[in-house]
MDAnalysis code that builds the backbone (N, CA, C; Angstrom):
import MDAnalysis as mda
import numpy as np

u = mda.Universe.empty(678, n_residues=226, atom_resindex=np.repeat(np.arange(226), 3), trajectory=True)
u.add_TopologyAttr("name", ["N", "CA", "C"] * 226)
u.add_TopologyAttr("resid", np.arange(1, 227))
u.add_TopologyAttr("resname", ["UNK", "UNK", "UNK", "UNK", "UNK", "UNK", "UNK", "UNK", "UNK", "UNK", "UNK", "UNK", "UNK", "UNK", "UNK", "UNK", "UNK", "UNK", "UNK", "UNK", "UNK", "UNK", "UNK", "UNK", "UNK", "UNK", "UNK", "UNK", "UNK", "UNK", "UNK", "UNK", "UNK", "UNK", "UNK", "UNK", "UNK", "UNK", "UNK", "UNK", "UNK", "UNK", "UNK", "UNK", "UNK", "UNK", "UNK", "UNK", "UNK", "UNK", "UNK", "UNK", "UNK", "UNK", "UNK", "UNK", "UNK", "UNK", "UNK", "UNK", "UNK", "UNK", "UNK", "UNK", "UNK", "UNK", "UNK", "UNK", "UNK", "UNK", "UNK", "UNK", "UNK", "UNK", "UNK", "UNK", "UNK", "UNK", "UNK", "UNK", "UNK", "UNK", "UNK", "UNK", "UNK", "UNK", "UNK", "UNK", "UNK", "UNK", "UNK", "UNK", "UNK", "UNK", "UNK", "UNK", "UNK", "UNK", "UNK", "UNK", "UNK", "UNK", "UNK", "UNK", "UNK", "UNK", "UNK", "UNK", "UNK", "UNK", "UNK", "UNK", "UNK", "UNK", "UNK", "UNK", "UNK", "UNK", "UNK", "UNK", "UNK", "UNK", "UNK", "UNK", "UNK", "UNK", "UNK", "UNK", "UNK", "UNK", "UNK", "UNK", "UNK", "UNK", "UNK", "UNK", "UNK", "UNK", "UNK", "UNK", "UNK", "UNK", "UNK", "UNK", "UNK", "UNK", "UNK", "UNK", "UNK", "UNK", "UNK", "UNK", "UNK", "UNK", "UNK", "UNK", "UNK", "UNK", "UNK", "UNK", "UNK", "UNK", "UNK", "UNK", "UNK", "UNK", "UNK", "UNK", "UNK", "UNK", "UNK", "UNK", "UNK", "UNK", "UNK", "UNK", "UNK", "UNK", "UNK", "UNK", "UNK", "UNK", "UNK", "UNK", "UNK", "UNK", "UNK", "UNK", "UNK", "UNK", "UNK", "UNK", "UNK", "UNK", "UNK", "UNK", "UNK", "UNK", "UNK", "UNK", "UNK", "UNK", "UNK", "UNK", "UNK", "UNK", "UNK", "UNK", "UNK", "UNK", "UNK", "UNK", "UNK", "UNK", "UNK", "UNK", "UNK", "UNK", "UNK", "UNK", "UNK", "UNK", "UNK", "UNK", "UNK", "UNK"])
u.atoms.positions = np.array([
    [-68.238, 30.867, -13.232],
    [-69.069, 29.654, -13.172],
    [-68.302, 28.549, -12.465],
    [-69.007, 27.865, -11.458],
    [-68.237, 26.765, -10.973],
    [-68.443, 25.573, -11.525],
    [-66.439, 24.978, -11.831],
    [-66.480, 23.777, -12.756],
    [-65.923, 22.972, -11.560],
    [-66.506, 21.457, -11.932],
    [-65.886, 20.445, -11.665],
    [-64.984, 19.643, -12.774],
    [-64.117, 18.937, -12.080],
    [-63.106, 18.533, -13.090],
    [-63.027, 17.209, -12.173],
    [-63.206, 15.909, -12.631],
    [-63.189, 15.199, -12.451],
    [-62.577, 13.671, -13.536],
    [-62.176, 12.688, -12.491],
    [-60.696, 11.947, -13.313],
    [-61.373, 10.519, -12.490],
    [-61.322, 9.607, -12.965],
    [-60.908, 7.890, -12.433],
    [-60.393, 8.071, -11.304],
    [-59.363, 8.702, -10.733],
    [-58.144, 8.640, -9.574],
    [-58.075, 10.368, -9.036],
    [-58.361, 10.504, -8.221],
    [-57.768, 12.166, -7.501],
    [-56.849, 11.950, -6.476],
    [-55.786, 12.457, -6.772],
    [-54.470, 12.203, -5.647],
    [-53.954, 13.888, -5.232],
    [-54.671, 13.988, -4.229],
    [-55.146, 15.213, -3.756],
    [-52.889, 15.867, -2.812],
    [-52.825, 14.400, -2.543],
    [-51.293, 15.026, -1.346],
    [-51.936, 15.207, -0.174],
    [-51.835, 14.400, 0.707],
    [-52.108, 14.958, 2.149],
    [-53.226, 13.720, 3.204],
    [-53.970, 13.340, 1.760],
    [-55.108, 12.589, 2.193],
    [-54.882, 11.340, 1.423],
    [-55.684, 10.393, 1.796],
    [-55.834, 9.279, 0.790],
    [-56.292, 9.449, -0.736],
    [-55.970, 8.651, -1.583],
    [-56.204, 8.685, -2.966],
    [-58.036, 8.282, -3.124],
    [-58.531, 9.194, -4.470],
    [-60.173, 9.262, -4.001],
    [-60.379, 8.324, -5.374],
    [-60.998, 7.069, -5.526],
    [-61.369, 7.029, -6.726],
    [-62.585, 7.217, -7.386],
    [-62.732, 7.819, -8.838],
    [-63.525, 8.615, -9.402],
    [-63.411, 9.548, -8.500],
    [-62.742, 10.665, -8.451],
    [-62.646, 12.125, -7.313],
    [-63.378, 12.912, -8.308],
    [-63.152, 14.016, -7.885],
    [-63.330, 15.358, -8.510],
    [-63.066, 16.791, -7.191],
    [-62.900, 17.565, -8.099],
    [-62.949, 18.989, -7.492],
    [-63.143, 20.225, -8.343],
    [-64.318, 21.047, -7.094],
    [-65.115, 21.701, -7.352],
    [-64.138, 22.740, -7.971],
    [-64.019, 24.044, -8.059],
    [-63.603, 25.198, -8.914],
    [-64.157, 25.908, -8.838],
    [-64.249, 27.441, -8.150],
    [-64.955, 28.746, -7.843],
    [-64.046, 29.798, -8.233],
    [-63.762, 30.151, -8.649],
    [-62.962, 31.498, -9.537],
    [-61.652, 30.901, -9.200],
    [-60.667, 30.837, -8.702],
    [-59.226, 30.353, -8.652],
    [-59.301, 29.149, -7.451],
    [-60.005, 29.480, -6.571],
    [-60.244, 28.602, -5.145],
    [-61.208, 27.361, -5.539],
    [-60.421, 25.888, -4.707],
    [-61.518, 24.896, -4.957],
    [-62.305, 25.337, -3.569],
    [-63.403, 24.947, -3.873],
    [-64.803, 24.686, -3.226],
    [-65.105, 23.470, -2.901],
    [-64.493, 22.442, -3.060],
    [-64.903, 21.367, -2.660],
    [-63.763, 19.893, -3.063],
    [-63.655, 19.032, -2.510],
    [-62.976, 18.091, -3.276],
    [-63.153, 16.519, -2.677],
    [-63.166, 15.346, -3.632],
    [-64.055, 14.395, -2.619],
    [-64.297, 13.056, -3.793],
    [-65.235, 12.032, -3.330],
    [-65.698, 11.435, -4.856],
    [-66.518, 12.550, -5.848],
    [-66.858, 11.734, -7.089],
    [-67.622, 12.359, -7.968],
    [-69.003, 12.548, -7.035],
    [-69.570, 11.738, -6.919],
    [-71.151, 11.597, -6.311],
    [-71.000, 12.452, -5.089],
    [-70.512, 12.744, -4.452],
    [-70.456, 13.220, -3.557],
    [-70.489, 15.077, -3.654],
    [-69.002, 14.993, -4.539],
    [-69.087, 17.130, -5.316],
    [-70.227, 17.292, -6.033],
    [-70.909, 16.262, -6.764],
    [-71.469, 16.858, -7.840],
    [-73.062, 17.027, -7.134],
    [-73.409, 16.510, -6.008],
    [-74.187, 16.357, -5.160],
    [-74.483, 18.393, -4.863],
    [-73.159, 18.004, -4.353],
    [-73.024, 19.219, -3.239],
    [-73.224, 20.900, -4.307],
    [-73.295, 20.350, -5.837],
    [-73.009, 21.478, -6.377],
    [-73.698, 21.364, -7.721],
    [-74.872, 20.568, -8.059],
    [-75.582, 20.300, -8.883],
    [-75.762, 21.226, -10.022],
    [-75.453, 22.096, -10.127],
    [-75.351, 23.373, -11.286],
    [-73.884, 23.380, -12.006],
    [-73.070, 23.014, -11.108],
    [-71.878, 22.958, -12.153],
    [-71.112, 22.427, -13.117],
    [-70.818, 23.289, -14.376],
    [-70.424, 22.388, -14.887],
    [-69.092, 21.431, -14.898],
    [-69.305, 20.461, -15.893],
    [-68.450, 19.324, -15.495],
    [-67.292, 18.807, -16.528],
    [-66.199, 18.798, -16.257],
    [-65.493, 18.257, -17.430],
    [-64.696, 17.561, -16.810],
    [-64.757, 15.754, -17.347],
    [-64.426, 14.392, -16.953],
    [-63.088, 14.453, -18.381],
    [-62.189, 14.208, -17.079],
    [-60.699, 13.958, -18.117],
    [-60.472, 12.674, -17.287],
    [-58.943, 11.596, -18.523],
    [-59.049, 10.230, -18.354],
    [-57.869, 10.274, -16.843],
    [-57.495, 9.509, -16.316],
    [-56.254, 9.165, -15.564],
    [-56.256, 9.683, -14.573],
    [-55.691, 10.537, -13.943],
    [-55.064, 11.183, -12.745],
    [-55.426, 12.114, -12.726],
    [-55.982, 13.111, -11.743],
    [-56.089, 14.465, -11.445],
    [-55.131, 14.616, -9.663],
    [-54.161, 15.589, -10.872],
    [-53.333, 16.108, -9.377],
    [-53.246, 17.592, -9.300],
    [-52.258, 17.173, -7.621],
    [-51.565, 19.004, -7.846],
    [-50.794, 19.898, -8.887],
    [-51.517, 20.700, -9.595],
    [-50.561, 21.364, -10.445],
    [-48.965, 20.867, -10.043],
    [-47.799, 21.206, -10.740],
    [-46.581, 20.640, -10.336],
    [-45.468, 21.938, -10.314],
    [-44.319, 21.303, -9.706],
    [-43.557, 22.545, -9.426],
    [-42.438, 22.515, -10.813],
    [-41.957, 23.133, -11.054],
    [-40.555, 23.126, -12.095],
    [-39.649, 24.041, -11.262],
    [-38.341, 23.099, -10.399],
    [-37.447, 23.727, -10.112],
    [-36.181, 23.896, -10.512],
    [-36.172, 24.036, -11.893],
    [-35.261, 24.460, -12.508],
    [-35.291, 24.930, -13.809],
    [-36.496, 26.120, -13.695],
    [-37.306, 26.807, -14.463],
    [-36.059, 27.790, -14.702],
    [-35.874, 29.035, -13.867],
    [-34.991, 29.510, -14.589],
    [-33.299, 29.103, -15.537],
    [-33.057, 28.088, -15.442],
    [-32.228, 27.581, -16.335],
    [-32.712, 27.425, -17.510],
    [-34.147, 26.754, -17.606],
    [-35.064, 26.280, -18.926],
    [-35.336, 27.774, -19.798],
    [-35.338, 28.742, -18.597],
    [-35.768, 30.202, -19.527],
    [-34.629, 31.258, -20.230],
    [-33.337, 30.872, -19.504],
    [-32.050, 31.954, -19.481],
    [-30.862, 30.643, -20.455],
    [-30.729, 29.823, -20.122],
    [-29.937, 28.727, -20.714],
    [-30.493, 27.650, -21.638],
    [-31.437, 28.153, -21.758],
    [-32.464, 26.910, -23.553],
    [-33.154, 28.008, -24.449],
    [-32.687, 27.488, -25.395],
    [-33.374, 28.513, -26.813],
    [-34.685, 27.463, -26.669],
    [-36.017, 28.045, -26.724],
    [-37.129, 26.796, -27.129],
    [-37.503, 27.672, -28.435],
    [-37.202, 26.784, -29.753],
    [-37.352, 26.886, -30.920],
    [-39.085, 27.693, -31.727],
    [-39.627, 28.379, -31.969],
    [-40.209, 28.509, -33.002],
    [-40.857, 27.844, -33.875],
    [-42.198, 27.117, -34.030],
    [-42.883, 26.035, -34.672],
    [-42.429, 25.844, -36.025],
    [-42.171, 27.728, -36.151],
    [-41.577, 28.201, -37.961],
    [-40.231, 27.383, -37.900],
    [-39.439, 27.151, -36.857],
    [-37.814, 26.720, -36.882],
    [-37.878, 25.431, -36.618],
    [-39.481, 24.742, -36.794],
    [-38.476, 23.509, -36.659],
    [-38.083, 22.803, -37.586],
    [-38.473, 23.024, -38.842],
    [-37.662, 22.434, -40.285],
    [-35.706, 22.143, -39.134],
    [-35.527, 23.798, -39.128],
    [-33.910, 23.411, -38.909],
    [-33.461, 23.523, -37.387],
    [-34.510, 24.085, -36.763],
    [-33.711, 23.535, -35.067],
    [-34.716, 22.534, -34.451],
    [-35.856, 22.077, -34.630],
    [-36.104, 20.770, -34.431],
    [-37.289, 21.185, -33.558],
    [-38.284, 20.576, -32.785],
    [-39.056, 21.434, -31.458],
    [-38.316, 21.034, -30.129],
    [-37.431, 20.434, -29.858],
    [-37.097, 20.752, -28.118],
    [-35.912, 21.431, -27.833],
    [-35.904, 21.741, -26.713],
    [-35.166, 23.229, -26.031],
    [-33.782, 22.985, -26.565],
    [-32.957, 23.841, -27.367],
    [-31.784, 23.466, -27.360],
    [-30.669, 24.314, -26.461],
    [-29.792, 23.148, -25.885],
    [-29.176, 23.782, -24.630],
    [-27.488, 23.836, -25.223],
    [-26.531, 24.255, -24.236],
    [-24.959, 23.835, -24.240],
    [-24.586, 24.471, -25.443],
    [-23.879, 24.159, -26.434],
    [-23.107, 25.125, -27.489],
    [-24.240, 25.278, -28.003],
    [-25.566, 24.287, -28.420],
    [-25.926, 25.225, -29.503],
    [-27.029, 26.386, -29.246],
    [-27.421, 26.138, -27.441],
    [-27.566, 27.465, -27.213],
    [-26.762, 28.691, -26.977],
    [-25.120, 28.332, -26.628],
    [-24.904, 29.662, -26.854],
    [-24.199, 29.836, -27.894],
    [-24.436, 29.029, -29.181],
    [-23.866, 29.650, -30.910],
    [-24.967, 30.808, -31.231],
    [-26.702, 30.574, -30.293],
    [-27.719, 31.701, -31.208],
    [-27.782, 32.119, -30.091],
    [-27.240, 32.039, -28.772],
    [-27.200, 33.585, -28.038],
    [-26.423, 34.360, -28.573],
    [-25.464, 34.137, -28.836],
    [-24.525, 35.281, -29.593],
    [-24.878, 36.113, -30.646],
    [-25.801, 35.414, -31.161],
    [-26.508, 36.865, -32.340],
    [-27.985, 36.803, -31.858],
    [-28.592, 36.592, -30.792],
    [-29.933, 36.504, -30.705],
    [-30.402, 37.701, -30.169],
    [-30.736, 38.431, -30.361],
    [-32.302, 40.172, -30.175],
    [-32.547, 39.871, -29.067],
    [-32.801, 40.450, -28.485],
    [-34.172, 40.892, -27.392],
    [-35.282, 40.236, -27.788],
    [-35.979, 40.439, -28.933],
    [-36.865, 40.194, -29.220],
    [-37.004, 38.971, -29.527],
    [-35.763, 37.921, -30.360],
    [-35.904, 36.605, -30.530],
    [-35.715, 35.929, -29.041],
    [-34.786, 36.430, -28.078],
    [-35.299, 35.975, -26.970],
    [-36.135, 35.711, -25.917],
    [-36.917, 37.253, -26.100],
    [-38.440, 37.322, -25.374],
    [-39.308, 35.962, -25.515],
    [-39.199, 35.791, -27.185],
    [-39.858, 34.876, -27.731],
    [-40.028, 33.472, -27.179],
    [-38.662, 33.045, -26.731],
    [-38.024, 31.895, -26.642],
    [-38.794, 31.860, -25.340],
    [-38.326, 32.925, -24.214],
    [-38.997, 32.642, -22.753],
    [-40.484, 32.533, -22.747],
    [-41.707, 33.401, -23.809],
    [-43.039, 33.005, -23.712],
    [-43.262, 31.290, -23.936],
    [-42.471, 31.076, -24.994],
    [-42.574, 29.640, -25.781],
    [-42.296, 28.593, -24.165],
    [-41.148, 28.836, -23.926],
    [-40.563, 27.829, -22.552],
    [-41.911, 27.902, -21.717],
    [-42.171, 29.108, -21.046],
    [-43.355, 29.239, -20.495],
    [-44.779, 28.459, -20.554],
    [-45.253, 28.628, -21.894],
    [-46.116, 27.834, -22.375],
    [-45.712, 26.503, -22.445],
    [-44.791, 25.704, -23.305],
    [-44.372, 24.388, -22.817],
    [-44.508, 23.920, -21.546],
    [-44.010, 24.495, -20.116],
    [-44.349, 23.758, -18.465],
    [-45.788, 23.786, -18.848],
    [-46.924, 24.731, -19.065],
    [-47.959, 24.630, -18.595],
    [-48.596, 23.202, -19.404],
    [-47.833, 22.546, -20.685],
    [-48.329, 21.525, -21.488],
    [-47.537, 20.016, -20.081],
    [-46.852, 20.019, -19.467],
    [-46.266, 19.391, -18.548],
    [-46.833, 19.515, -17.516],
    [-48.170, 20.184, -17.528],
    [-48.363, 20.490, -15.695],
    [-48.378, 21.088, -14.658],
    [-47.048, 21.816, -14.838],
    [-46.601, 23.144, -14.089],
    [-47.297, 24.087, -13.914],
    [-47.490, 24.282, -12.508],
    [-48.039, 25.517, -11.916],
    [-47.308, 26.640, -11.379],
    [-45.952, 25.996, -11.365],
    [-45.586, 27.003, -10.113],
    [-43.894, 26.242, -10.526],
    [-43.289, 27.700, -10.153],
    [-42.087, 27.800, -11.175],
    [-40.565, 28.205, -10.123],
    [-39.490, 27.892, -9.681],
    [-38.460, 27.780, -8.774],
    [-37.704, 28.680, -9.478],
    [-37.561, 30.112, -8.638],
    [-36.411, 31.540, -8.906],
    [-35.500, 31.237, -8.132],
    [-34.901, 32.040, -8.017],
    [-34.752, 33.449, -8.152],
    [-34.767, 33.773, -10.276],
    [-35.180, 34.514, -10.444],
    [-35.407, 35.292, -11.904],
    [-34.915, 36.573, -11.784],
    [-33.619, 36.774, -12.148],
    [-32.752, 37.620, -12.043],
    [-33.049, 39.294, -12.249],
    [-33.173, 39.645, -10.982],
    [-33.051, 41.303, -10.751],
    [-32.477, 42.253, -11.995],
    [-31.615, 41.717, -12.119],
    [-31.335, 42.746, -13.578],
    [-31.778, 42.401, -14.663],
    [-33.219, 41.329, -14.598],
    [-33.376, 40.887, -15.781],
    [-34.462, 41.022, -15.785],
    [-35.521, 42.182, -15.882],
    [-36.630, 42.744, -15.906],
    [-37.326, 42.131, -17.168],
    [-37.068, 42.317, -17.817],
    [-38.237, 41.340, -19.327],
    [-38.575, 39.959, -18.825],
    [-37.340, 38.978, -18.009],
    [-37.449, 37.854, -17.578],
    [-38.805, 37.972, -16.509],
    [-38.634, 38.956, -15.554],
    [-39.097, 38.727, -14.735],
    [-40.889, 39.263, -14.978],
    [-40.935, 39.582, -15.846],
    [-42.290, 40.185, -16.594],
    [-42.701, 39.490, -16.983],
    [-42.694, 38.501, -17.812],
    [-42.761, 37.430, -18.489],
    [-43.420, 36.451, -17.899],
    [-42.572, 36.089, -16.580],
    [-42.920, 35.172, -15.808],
    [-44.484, 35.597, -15.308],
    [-44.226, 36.635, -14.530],
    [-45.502, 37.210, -13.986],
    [-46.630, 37.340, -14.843],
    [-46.170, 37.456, -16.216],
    [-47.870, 37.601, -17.006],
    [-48.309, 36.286, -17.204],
    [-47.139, 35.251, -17.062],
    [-47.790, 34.100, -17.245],
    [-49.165, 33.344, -16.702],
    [-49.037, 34.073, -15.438],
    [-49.595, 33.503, -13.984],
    [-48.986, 32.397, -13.731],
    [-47.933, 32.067, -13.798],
    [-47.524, 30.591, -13.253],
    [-47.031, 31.058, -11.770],
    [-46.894, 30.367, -10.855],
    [-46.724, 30.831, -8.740],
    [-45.735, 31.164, -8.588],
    [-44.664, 32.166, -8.782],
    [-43.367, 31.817, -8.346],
    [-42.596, 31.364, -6.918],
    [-42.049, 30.555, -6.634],
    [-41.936, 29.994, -5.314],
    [-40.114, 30.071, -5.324],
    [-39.606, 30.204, -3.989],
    [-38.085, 30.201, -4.021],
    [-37.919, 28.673, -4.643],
    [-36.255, 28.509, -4.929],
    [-35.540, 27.581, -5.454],
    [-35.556, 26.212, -3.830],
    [-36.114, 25.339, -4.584],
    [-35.966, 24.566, -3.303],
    [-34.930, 24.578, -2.056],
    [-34.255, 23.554, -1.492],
    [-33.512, 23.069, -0.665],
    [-32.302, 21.959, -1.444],
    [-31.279, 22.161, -0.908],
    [-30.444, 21.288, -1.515],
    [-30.879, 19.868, -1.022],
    [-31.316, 19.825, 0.399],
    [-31.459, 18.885, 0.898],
    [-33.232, 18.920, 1.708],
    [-34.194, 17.852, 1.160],
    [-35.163, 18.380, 1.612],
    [-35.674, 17.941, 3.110],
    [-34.612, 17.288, 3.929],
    [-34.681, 17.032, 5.359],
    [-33.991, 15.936, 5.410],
    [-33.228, 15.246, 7.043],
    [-32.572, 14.554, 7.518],
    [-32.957, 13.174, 6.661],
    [-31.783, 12.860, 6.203],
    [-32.222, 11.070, 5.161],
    [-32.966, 11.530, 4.076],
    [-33.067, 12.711, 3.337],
    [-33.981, 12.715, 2.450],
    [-32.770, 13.368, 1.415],
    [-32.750, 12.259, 0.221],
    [-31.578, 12.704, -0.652],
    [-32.215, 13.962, -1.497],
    [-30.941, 14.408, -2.154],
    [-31.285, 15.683, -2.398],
    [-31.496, 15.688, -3.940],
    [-32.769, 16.830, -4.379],
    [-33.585, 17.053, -5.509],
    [-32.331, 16.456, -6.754],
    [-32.644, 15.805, -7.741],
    [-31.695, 15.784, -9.030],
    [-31.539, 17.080, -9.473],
    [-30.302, 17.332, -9.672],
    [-30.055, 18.672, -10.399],
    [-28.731, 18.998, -11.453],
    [-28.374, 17.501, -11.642],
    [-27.619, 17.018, -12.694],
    [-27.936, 16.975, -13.648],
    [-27.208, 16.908, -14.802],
    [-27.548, 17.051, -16.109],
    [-27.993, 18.091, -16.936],
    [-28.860, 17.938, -18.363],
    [-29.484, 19.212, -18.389],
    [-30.783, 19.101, -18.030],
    [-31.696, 20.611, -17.916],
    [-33.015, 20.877, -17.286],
    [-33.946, 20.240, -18.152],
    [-34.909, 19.631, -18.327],
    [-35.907, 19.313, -19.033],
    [-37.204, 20.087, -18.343],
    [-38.060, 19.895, -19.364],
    [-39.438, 20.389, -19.321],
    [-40.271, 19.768, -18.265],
    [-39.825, 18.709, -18.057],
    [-40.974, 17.441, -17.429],
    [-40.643, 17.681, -16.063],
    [-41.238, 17.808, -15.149],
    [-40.624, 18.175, -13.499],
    [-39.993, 16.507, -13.197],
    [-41.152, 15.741, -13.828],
    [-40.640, 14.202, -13.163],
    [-39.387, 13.869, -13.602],
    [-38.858, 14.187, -14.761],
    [-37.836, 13.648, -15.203],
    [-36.113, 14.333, -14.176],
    [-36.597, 15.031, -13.363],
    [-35.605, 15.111, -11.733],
    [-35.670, 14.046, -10.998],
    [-36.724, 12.782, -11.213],
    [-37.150, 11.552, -10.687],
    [-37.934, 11.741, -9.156],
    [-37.762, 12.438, -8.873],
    [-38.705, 12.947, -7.448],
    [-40.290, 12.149, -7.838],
    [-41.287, 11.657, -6.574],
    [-42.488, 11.364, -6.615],
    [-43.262, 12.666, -6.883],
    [-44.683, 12.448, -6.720],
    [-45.771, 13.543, -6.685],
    [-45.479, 14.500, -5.499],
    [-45.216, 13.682, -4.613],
    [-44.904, 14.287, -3.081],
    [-44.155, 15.071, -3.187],
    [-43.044, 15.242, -3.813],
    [-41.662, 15.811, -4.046],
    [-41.611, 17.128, -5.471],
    [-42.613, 16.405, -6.236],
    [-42.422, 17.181, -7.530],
    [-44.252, 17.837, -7.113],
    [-45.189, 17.887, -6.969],
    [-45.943, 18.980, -6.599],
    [-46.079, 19.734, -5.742],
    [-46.972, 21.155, -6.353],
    [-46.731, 22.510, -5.579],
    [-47.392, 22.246, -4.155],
    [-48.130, 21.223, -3.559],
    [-48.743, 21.219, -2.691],
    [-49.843, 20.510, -2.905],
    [-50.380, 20.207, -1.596],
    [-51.616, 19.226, -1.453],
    [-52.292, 20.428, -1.790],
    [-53.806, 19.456, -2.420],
    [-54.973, 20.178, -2.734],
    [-56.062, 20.353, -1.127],
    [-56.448, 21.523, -1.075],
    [-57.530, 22.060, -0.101],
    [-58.572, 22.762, -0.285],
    [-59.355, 22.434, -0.186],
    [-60.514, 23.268, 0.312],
    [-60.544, 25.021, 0.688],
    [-60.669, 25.802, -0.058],
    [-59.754, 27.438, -0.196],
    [-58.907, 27.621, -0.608],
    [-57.627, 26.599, -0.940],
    [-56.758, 26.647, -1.430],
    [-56.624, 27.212, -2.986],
    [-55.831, 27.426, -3.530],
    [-55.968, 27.850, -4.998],
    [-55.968, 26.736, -5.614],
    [-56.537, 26.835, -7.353],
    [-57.177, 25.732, -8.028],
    [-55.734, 26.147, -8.958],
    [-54.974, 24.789, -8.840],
    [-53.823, 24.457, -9.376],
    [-53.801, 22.883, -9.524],
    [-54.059, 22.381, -10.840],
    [-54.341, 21.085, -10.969],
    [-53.598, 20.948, -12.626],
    [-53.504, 19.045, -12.241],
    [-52.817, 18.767, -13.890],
    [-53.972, 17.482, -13.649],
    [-53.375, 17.638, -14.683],
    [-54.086, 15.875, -15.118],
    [-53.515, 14.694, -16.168],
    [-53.546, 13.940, -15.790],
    [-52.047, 12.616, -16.405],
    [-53.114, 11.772, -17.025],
    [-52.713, 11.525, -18.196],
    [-53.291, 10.156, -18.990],
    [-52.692, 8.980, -18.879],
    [-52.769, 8.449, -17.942],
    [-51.698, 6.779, -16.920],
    [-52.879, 6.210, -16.250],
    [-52.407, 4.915, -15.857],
    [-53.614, 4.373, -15.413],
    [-53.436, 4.301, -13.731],
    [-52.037, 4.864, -13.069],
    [-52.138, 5.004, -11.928],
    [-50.733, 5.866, -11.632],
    [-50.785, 5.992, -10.011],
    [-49.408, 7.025, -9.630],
    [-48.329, 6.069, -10.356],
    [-47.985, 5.541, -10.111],
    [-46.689, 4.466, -10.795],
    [-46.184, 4.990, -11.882],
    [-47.116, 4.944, -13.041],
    [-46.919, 5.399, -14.264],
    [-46.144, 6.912, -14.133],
    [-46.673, 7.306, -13.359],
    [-45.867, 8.931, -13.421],
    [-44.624, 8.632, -13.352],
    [-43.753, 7.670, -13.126],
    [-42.600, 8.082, -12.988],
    [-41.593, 6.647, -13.831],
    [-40.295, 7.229, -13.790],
    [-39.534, 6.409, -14.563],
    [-39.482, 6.521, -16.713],
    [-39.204, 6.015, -17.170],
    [-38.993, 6.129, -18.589],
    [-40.654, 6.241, -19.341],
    [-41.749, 5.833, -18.669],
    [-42.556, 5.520, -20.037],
    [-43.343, 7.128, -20.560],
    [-44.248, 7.145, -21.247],
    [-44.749, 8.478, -21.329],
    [-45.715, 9.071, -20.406],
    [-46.245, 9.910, -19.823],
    [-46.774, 10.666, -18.861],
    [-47.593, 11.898, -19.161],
    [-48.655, 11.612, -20.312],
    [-48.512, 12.379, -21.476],
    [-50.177, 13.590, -20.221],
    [-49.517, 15.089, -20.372],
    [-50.438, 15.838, -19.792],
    [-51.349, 16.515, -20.592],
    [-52.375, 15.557, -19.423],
    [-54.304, 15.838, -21.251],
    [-54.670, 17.493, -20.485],
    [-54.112, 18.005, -19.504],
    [-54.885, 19.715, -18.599],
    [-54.313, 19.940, -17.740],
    [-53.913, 20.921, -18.103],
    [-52.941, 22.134, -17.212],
    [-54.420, 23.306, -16.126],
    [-54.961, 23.417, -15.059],
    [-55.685, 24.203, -14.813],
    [-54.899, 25.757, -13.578],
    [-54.304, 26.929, -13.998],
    [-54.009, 27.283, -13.009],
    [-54.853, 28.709, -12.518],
    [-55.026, 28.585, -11.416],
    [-55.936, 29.320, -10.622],
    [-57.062, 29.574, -11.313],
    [-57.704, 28.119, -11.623],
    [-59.403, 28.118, -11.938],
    [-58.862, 28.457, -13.576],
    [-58.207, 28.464, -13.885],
    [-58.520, 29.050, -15.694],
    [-57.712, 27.178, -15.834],
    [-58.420, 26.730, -16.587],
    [-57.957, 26.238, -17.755],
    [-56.937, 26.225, -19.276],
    [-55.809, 26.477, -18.775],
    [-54.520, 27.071, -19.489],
    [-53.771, 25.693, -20.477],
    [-54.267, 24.821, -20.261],
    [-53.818, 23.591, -21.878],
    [-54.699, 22.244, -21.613],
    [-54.600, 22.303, -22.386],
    [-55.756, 20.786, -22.968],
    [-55.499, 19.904, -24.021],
    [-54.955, 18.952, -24.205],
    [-54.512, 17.952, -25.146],
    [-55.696, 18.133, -26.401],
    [-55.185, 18.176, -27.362],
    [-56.477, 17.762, -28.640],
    [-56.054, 16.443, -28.214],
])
């Protein structure tokens, strides 16, 4: 069934910013993208679901495999005693040292699911060849896998943050939309979209919250804020 998903602001990458946008949705591929009055014109049968703030490009996480191989992400059951966010540095490797296969599998679905509550569409490898469960994992997710960026993403253009430890949030590398999404939105293109509860691009970035109300990747609808 073709959905529209439509926001106050569509910041498509490539084109000017649309206000009240929307875009159409045909099995993974948009069909259309533009104002509201305009898609909903063009496609009068479909249905419609109006979220608040921003509708963008799904986003990239390039430094996904660190978040999956170097962070325990805790267990809803564990957070009495490990808390809910990723724990990294000794006290991830005090429970690698006795951690299963199986408590780790765990950990990488959990990480997994967390980007898609952030946005993330599309996820920066290499995902290590000898590490076949890793790399399974990833793939059932459906999240895009794309190589590990560039150290440097062209002449005068400083290079991606990659200091510190990895967080969940792509923005928190401080990169813009430009920088931190998988790509401008098109017309055939695959339907890879987030959506930000902010009242404009600005808000996306820097300290305040950036809180993500829909994760959509390739036409499925994969998280949604209660």
């Amino acid at each position: 069934m073709l959905t529209i998903h439509a926001a106050p602001l569509l910041l498509p990458l490539g084109a000017a910013a649309v206000v009240d946008g929307a875009v159409a949705v045909d099995g993974d591929r948009i069909a259309a993208l533009g104002t509201y009055e305009e898609v909903a014109a063009a496609h009068p049968a479909a249905r419609v679901r109006r979220w608040p703030g921003l509708l963008t490009p799904g986003l990239r996480q390039d430094r996904a495999a660190e978040l999956l191989t170097r962070c325990y992400h805790p267990d809803p059951r564990e957070a009495d005693e490990l808390g809910e966010l990723p724990l990294r540095g000794e006290q991830f490797e005090r429970l690698a040292a006795t951690m299963d296969p199986a408590r780790r599998a765990g950990s990488v679905r959990r990480g997994l699911q967390r980007m898609l509550r952030h946005g993330t569409t599309h996820v920066a490898g290499p995902f290590g060849a000898d590490d076949p469960a890793l790399r399974t994992a990833v793939a059932r997710s459906g999240l895009v896998q794309v190589p590990a960026p560039p150290v440097s993403e062209g002449p005068g253009e400083p290079p991606p943050q990659r200091n510190g430890p990895p967080d969940l949030d792509p923005f928190a590398a401080g990169g813009d939309l430009a920088r931190t999404a998988h790509g401008p939105l098109r017309v055939g293109g695959r339907a890879d979209l987030a959506v930000f509860d902010v009242a404009d691009e600005a808000a996306l970035y820097g300290g305040g919250p950036r809180p993500c109300v829909a994760t959509v990747l390739a036409g499925r609808l994969v998280h949604r804020a209660r």
